[in-house]
C-alpha positions as CSV (number, residue, x, y, z in Angstrom):
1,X,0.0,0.0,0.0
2,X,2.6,2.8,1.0
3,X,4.0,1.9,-2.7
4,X,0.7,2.7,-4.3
5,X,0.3,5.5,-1.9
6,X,4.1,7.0,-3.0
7,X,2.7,6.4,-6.7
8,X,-0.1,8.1,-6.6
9,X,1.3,11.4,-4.6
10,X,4.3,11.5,-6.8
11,X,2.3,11.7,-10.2
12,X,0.4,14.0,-8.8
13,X,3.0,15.8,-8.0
14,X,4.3,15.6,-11.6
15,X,1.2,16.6,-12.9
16,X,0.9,20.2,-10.7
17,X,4.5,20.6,-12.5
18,X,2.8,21.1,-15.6
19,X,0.1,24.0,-14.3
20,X,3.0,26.7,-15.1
21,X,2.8,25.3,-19.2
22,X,-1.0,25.5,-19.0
23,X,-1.0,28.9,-18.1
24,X,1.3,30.0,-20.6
25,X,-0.2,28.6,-23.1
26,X,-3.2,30.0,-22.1
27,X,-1.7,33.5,-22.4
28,X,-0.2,32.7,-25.7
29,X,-3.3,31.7,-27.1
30,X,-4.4,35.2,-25.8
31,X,-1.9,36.9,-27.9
32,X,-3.1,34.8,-30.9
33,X,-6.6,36.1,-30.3
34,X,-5.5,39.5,-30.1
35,X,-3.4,39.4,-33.0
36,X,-6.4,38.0,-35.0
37,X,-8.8,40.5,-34.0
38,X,-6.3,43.2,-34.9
39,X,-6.3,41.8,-38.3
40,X,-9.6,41.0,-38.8
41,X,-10.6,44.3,-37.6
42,X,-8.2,46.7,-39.6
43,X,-9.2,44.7,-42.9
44,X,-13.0,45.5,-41.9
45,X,-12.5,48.5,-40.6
46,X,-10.8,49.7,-44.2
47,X,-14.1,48.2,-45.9
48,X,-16.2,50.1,-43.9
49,X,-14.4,53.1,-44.4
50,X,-14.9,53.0,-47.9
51,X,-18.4,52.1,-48.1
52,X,-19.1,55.1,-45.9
53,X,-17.4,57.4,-47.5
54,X,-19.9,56.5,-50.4
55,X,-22.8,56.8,-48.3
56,X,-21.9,60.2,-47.3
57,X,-20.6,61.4,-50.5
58,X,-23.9,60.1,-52.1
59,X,-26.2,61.8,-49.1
60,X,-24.6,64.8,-48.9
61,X,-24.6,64.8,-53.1
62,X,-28.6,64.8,-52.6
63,X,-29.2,67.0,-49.9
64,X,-27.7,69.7,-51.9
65,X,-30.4,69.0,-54.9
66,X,-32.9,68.8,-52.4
67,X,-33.9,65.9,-52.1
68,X,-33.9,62.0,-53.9
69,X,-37.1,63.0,-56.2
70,X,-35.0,66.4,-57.0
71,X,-32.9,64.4,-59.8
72,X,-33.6,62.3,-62.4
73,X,-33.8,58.8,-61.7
74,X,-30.8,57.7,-64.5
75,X,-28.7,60.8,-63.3
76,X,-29.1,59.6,-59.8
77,X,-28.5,55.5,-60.6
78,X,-25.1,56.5,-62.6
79,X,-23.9,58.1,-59.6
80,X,-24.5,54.9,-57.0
81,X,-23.2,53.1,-59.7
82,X,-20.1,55.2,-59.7
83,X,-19.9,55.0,-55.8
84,X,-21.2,50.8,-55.7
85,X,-18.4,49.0,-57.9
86,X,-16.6,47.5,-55.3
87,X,-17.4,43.9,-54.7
88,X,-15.2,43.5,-51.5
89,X,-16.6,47.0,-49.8
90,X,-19.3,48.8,-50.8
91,X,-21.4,46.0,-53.1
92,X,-24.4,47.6,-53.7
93,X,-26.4,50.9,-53.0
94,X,-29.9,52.2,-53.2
95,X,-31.8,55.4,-51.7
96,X,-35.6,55.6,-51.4
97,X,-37.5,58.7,-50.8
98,X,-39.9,59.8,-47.8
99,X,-42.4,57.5,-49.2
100,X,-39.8,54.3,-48.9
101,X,-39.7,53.6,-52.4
102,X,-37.0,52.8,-54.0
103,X,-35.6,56.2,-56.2
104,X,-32.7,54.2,-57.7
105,X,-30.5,51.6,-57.0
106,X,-27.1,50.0,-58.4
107,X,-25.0,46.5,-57.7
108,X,-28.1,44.5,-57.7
109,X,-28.8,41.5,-60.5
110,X,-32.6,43.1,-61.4
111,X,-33.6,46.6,-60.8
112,X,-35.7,47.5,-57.7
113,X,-36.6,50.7,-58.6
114,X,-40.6,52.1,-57.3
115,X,-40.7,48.9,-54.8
116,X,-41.6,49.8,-51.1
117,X,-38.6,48.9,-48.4
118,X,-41.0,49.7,-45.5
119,X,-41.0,46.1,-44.6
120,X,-37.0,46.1,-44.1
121,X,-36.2,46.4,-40.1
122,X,-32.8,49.0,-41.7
123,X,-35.4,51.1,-43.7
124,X,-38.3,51.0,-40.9
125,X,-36.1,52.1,-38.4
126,X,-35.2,55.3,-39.8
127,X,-39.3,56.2,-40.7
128,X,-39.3,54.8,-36.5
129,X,-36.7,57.4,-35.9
130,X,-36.7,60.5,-38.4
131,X,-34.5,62.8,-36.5
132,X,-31.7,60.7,-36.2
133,X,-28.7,61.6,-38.5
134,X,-26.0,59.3,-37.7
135,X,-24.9,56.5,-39.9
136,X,-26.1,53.4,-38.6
137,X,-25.0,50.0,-38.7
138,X,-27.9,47.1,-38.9
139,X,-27.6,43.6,-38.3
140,X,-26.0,41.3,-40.8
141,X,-28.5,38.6,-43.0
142,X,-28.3,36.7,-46.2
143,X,-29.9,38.9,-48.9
144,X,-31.9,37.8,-51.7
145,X,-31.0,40.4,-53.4
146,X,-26.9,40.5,-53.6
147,X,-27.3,36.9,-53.3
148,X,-25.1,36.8,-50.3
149,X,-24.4,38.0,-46.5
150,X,-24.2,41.7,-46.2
151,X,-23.9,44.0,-43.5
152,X,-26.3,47.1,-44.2
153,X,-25.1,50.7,-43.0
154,X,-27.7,53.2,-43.9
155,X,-28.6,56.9,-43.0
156,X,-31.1,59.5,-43.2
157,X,-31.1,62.0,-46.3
158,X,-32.7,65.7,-44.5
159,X,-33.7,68.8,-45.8
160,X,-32.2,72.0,-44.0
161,X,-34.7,72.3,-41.8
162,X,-34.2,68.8,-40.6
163,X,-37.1,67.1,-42.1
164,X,-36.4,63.8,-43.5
165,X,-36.4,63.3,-47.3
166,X,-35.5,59.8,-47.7
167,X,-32.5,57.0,-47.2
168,X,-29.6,56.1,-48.5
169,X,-28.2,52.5,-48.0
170,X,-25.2,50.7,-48.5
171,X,-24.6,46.8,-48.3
172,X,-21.2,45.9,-47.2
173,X,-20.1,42.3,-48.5
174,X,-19.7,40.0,-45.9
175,X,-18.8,36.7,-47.9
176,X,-14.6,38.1,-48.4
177,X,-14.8,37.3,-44.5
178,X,-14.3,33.7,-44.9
179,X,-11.2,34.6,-47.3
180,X,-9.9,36.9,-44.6
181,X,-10.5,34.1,-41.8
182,X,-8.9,31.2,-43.8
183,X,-5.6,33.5,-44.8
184,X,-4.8,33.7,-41.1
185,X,-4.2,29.8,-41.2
186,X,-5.5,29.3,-38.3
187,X,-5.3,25.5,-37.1
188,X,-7.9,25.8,-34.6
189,X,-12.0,26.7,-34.8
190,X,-12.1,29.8,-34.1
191,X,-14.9,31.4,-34.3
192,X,-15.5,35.7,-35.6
193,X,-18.1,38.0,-34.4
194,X,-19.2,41.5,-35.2
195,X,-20.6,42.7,-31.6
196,X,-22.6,46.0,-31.1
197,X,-21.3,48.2,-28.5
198,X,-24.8,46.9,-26.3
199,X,-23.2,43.2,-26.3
200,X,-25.5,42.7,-29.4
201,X,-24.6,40.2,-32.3
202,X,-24.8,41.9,-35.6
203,X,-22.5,39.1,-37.5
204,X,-20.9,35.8,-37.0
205,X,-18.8,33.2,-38.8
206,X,-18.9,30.2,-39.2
207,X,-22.4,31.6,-40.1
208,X,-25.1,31.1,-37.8
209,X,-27.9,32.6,-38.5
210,X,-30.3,32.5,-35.2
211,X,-27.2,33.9,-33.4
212,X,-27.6,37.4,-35.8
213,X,-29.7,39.6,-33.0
214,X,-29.1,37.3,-30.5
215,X,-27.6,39.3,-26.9
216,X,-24.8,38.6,-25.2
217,X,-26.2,37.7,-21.5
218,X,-24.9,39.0,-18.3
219,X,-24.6,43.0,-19.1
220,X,-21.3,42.6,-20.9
221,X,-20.7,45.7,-22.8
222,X,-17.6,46.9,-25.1
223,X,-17.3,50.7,-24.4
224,X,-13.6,49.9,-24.0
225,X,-11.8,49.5,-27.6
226,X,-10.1,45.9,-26.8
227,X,-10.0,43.4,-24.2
228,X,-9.7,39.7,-23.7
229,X,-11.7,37.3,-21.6
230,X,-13.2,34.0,-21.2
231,X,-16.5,33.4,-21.5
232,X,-19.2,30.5,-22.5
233,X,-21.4,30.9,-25.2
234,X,-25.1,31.1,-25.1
235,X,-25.2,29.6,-28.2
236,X,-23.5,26.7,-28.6
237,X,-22.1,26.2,-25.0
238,X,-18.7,26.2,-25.9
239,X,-16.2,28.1,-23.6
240,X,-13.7,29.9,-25.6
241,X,-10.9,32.7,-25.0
242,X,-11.8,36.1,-26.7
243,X,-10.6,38.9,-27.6
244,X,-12.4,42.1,-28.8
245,X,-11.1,45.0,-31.1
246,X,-12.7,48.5,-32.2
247,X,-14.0,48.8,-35.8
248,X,-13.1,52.3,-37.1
249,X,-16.1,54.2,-38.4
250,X,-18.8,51.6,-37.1
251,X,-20.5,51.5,-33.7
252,X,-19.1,47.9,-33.5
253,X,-16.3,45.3,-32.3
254,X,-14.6,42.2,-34.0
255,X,-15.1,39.5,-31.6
256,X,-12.6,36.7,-32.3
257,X,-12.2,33.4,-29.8
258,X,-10.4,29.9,-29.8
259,X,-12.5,26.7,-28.0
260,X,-10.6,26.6,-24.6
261,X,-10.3,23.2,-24.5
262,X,-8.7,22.9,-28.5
263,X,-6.1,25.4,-26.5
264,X,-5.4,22.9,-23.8
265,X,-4.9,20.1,-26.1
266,X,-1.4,20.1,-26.1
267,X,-1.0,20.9,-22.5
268,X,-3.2,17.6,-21.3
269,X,-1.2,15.7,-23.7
270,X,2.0,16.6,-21.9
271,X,0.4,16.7,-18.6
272,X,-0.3,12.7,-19.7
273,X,2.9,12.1,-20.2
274,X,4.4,13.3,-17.6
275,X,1.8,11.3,-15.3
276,X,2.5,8.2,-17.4
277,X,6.0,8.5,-17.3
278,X,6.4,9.5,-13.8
279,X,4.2,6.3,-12.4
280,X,6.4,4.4,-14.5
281,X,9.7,4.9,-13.0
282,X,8.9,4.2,-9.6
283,X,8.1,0.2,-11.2
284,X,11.7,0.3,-11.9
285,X,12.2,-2.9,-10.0
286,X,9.8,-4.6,-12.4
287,X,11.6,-2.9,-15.4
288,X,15.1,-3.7,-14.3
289,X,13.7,-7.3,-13.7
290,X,11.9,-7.1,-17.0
291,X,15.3,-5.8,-18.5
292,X,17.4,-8.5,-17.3
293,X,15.1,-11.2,-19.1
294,X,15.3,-9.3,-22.5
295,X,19.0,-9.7,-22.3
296,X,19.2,-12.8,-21.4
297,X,16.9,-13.4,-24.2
298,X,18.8,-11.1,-26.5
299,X,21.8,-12.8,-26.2
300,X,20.1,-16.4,-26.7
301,X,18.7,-14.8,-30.0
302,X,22.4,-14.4,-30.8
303,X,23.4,-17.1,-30.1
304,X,20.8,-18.9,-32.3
305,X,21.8,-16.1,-35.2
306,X,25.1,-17.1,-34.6
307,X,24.5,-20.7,-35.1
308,X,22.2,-20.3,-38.3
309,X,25.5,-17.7,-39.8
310,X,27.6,-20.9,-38.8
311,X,24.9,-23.3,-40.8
312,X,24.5,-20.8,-43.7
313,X,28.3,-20.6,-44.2
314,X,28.6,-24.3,-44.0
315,X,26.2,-24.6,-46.8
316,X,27.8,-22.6,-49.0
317,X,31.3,-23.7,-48.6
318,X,29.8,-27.1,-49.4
319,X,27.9,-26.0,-52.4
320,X,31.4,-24.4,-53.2
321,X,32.8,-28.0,-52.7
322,X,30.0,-29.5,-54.7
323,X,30.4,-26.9,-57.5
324,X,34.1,-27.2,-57.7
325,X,33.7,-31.3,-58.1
326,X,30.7,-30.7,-61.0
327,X,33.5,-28.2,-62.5
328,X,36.2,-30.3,-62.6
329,X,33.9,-33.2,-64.0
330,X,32.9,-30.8,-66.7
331,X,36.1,-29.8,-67.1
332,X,37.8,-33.4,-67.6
333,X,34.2,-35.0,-69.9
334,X,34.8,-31.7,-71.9
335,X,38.4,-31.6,-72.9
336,X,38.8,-35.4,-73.3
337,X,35.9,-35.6,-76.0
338,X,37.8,-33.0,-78.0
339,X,40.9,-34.8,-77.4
340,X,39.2,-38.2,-78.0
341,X,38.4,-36.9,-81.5
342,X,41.3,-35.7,-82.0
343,X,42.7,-39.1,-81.9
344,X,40.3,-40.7,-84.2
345,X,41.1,-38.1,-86.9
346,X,44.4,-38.6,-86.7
347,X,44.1,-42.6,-86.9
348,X,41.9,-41.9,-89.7
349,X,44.9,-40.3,-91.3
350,X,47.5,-42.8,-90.6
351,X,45.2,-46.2,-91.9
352,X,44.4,-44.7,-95.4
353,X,41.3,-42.7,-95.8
354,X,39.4,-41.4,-99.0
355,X,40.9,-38.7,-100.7
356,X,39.0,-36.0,-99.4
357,X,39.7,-37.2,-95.7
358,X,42.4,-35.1,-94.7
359,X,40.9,-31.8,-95.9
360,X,37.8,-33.1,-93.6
361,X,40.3,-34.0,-91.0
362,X,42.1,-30.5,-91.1
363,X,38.6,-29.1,-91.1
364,X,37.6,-31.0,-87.8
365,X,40.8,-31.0,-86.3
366,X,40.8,-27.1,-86.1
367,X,37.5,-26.9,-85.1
368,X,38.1,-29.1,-82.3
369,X,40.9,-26.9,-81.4
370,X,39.3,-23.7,-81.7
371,X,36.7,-25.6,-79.2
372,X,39.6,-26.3,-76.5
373,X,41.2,-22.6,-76.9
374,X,37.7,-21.3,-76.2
375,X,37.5,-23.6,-73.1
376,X,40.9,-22.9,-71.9
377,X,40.1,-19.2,-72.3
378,X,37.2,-19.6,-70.3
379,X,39.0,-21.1,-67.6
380,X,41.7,-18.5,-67.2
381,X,39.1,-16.1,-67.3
382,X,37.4,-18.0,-64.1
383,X,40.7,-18.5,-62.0
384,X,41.9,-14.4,-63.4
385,X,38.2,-13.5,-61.4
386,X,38.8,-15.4,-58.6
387,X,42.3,-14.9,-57.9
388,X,43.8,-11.8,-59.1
389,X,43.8,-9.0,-56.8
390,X,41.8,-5.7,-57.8
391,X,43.5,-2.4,-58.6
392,X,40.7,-0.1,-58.9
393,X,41.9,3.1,-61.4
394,X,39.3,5.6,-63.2
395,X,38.3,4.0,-66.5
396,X,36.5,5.3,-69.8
397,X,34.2,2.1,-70.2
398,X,33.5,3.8,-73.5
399,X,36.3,3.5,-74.9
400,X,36.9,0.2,-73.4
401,X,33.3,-1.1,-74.9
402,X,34.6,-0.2,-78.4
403,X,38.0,-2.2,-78.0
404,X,35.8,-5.2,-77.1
405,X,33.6,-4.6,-79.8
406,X,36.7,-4.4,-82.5
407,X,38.1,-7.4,-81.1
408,X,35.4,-9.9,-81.6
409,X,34.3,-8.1,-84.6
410,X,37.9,-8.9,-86.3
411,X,37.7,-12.4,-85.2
412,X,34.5,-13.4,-86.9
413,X,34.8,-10.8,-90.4
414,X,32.2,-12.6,-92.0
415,X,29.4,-10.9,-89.7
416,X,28.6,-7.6,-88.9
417,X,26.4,-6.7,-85.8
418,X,25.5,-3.0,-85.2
419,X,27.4,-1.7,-82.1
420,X,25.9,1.3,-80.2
421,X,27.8,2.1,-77.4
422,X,27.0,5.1,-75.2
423,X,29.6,8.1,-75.1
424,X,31.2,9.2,-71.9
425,X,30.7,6.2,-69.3
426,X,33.2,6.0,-66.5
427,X,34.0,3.8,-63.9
428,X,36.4,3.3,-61.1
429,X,37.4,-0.2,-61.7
430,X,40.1,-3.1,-62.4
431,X,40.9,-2.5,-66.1
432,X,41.6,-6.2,-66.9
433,X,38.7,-7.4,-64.9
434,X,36.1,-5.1,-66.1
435,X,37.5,-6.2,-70.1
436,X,36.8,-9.7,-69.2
437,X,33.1,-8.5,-68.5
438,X,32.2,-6.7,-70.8
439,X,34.0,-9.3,-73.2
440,X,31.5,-11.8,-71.8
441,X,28.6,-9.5,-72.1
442,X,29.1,-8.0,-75.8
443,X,30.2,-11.7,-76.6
444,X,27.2,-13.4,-75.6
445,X,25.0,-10.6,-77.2
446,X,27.0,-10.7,-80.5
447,X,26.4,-14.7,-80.6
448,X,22.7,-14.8,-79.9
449,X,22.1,-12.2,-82.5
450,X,23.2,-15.1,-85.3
451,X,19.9,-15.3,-87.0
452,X,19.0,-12.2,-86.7
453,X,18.1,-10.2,-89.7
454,X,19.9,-6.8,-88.2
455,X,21.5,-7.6,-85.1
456,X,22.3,-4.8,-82.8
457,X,23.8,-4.5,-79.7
458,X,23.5,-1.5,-77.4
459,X,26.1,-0.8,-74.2
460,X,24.6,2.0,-72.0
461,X,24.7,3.8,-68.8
462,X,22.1,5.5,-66.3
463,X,23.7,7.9,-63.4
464,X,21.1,7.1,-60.3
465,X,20.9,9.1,-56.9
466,X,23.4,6.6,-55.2
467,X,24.7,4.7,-57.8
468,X,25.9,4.2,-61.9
469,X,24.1,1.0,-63.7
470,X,25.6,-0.1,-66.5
471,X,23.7,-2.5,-69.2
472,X,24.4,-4.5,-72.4
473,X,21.4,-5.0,-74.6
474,X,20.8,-7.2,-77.8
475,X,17.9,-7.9,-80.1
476,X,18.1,-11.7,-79.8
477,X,15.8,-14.3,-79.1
478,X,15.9,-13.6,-75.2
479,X,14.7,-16.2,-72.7
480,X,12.2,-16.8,-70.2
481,X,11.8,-14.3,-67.3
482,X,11.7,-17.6,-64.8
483,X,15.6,-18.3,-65.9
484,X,17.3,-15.0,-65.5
485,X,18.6,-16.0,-61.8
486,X,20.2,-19.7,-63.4
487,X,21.7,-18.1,-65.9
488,X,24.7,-17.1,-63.9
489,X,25.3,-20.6,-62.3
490,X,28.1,-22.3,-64.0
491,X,27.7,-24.6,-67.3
492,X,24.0,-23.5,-67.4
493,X,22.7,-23.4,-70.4
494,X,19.4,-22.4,-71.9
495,X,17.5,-25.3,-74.0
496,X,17.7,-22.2,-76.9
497,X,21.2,-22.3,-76.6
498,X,21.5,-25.8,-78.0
499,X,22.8,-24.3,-81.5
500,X,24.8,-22.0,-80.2
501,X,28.8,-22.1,-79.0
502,X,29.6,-22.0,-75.6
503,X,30.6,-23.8,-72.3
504,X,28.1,-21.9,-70.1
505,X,31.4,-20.6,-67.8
506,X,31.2,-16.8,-69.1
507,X,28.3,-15.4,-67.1
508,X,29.7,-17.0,-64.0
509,X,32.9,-14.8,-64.7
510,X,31.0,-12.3,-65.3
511,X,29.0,-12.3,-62.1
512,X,32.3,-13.5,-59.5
513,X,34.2,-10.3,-60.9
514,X,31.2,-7.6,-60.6
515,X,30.3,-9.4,-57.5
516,X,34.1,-9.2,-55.8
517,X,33.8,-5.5,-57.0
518,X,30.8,-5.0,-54.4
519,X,28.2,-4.7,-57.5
520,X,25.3,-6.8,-58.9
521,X,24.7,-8.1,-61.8
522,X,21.0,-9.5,-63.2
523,X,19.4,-10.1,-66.6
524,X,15.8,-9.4,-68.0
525,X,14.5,-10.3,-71.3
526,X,11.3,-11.9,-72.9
527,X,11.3,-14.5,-75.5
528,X,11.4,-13.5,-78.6
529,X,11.9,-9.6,-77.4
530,X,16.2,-9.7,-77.0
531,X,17.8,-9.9,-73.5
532,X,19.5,-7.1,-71.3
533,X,22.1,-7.6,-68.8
534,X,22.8,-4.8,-65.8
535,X,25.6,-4.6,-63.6
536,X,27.1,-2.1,-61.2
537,X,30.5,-2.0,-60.0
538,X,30.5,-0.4,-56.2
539,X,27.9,-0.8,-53.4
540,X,24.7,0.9,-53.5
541,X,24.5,4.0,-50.4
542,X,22.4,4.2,-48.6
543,X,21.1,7.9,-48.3
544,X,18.4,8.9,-45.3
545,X,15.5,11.3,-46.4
546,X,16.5,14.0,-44.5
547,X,20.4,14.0,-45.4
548,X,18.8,13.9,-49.3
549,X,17.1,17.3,-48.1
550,X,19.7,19.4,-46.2
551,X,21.8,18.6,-49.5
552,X,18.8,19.9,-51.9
553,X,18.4,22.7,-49.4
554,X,22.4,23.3,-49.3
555,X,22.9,23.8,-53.3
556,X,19.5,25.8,-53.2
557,X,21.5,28.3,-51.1
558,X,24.8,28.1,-53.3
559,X,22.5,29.0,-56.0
């Protein structure tokens, strides 16, 4: 019990540590509001500036003609025309006369011109009130008429004598206020509100519509010109941190708040951690217990990894046994056949043969020959890849592709295949090494492209992130995608190879050389579609996402 009892008081503990955090981010989320109702307000503010400069320009243009019904009705629609082309501020205008009929109007999709506004609360309210003068702000709606949320600000048109002549009104788009709002990318729901000095709501976004007229409960008023506080709303119930900020020109405030608990978000998480974290520790004794089994267990994992390495390596020093035994059995069945014939020939010779027989015999005899010098060329190849130590120096492979080429194209004259070989291909390599590859790779192309009509054979490069691939192509018959792995094994052969020379040693070559180089080598083709083989001469690095982008953001600045 006194354990449980230490574990409890200590995370509590851990958790009043993080009240200082909650409080400051409390008071930074105050700032945030602040900032955002500076904003808000100075970009409404500038709107409504604007759009009563119109009205009074166009009110004061009137009263000096005495009156809306003083001008005609064209003369007096150019002029709100003039005054109502601003989408963002002032979006449309119209004036009405003592009667409330409409005199002119401008910024609306149909004309509203002779129709009676008496039924609209901004209009009725100045017939309600005829000696009041001052610009007035009404409450924000949806209007059928702009097809969107305004804001109307209106004001009495008066005779010198005082007597009321009519009423000019200008609707202030609202609908730019969701641009405004999502500029500040704000990551939270906040909420914006246009408050009358009396704690009425004029405007609010998102928009809700029942909360237009609705009265903020408990007396609160904004005489003051900003101010931040905490309050819950009547609306939704949500308890948010707001802050308040004067709107030049209009009897109003821009009301901006954050959900409190959105705020705290972060600071519960932490203050989870820390209590997590905290009544973890003290089970040390069950961690260091718990610890002591995982190495244990670690180290019988090694162990166990160890032994399989162990297995694994035995395996393949036996399948190195085993192919070493299949290679010299290859070996002795195929130089004593040669040799056998050999033999025969030349008993042929000595017993008497036709007339003909020792031009055949010559013919066969050098055949035969040509067959051993081919095998013993593969086999120095073999022991020059396993045994010879590598000298890596900077190559032009280019240039080293086109010697290869020449030399197998002036031992079989009677043939020409169409070499393209890349320009410009380097590579830090064995010189003698890398000759005996590509001498393998160009040779095999250039023999399966016997029966073709134009045989070409391509040698190429790509430049990657981490690495260069290199690849010889041809336009032979290719093979099946299911042998490109047993191609490399040694004295594998195709079943298309059947009518082709060769002792099935030079891709092995070929793969112990790129392989002792710390590269890869692999082949693709399709039947009937020609075969490519790629190799690479180094190991591929390994380069982490966020080294790749300090080194784009590196020659960004150098540029």
């Amino acid at each position: 019990m006194a354990v449980i009892a230490a574990i409890l008081l200590l995370t509590l503990v851990a958790w009043w540590s993080t009240l200082p955090l909650r409080d400051a981010v409390i008071e930074r989320a105050h700032r945030e509001t602040q900032l955002e109702a500076l904003s808000l307000s100075e970009q409404l503010s500038a709107v409504a500036r604007s759009a009563i400069s119109s009205l009074n320009a166009i009110t004061e243009s009137i009263q000096e003609r005495g009156g809306p019904r003083q001008l005609p009705a064209a003369a007096l629609r150019a002029e709100l025309q003039r005054e109502a082309g601003d989408e963002v501020g002032t979006q449309a205008m119209f004036v009405v006369d003592a009667d409330g009929k409409v005199v002119a109007s401008a910024g609306f999709p149909e004309t509203h011109e002779g129709r009676s506004l008496l039924d609209r609360p901004t209009i009725a309210y100045h017939f309600q009130h005829p000696t009041e003068l001052r610009v007035r702000v009404g409450r924000a709606h949806y209007s059928e008429l702009t097809r969107g949320w305004i804001l109307p600000v209106s004001r009495i048109i008066a005779s010198p004598e005082g007597k009321m002549l009519g009423v000019v009104s200008v609707a202030i788009n609202l609908s730019h206020m969701r641009e405004l709002y999502e500029q500040m990318e704000n990551l939270r729901e906040a909420s914006l509100s246009i408050i009358g000095r009396s704690g009425e709501i004029i405007f609010r976004y998102p928009f809700v519509e029942r909360a237009v007229g609705f009265k903020l409960p408990g007396g609160r008023s904004f005489s003051e010109g900003t101010g931040t506080y905490e309050a819950a709303s009547p609306i939704d119930g949500i308890t948010r941190i707001l802050s308040y900020r004067q709107l030049d020109d209009l009897d109003a405030v821009m009301l901006v708040g954050f959900p409190r608990d959105q705020v705290l978000a972060a600071w519960r998480d932490v203050a989870r951690e820390r209590m997590v974290w905290t009544a973890s520790s003290l089970s040390l004794l069950a961690l260091l217990c718990g610890g002591g089994w995982l190495a244990w267990n670690r180290q019988r994992r090694q162990l166990r990894m160890i032994r399989m390495d162990h297995a694994t390596r035995e395996n393949e020093l036996r399948e190195e046994a085993q192919t070493i035994e299949r290679f010299s059995v290859a070996l002795s069945q195929s130089v004593s056949e040669p040799l056998s014939h050999l033999r025969g020939l030349l008993q042929t010779g000595v017993d008497g043969a036709a007339t003909d027989a020792p031009t055949d015999a010559r013919r066969d005899v050098l055949a035969s020959t040509i067959r051993m010098e081919g095998l013993a060329k593969d086999l120095r190849a073999l022991a020059l890849a396993r045994d010879k130590p590598i000298k890596r120096e900077d190559l032009d492979l280019s240039s080293l592709a086109h010697a290869v080429a020449r030399a197998q194209q002036a031992a079989d004259p009677g043939r020409t295949v169409d070499f393209r070989i890349q320009a410009q291909m380097y590579a830090t390599a064995d010189a003698e090494l890398l000759k005996v590859v590509l001498a393998s790779l160009v040779g095999n192309a250039r023999k399966f492209t016997r029966d073709c009509p134009h045989p070409m054979v391509t040698v190429g490069a790509h430049t990657g992130l981490n690495e260069t691939t290199f690849c010889v192509r041809d336009n032979g018959p290719g093979f099946d995608p299911a042998d490109a792995r047993s191609l490399f094994k040694p004295f594998h052969r195709l079943s298309n190879a059947a009518s082709f020379e060769g002792h099935g040693i030079g891709l092995t070559t070929a793969r112990r050389i790129v392989e002792r180089h710390g590269g890869r080598i692999w082949a693709e083709g399709r039947k009937g579609h020609g075969a490519a083989f790629f190799f690479t001469l180094q190991p591929a690095l390994a380069i982490s996402t966020s080294s790749y982008q300090a080194a784009r953001r590196e020659l960004q600045n150098l540029g």
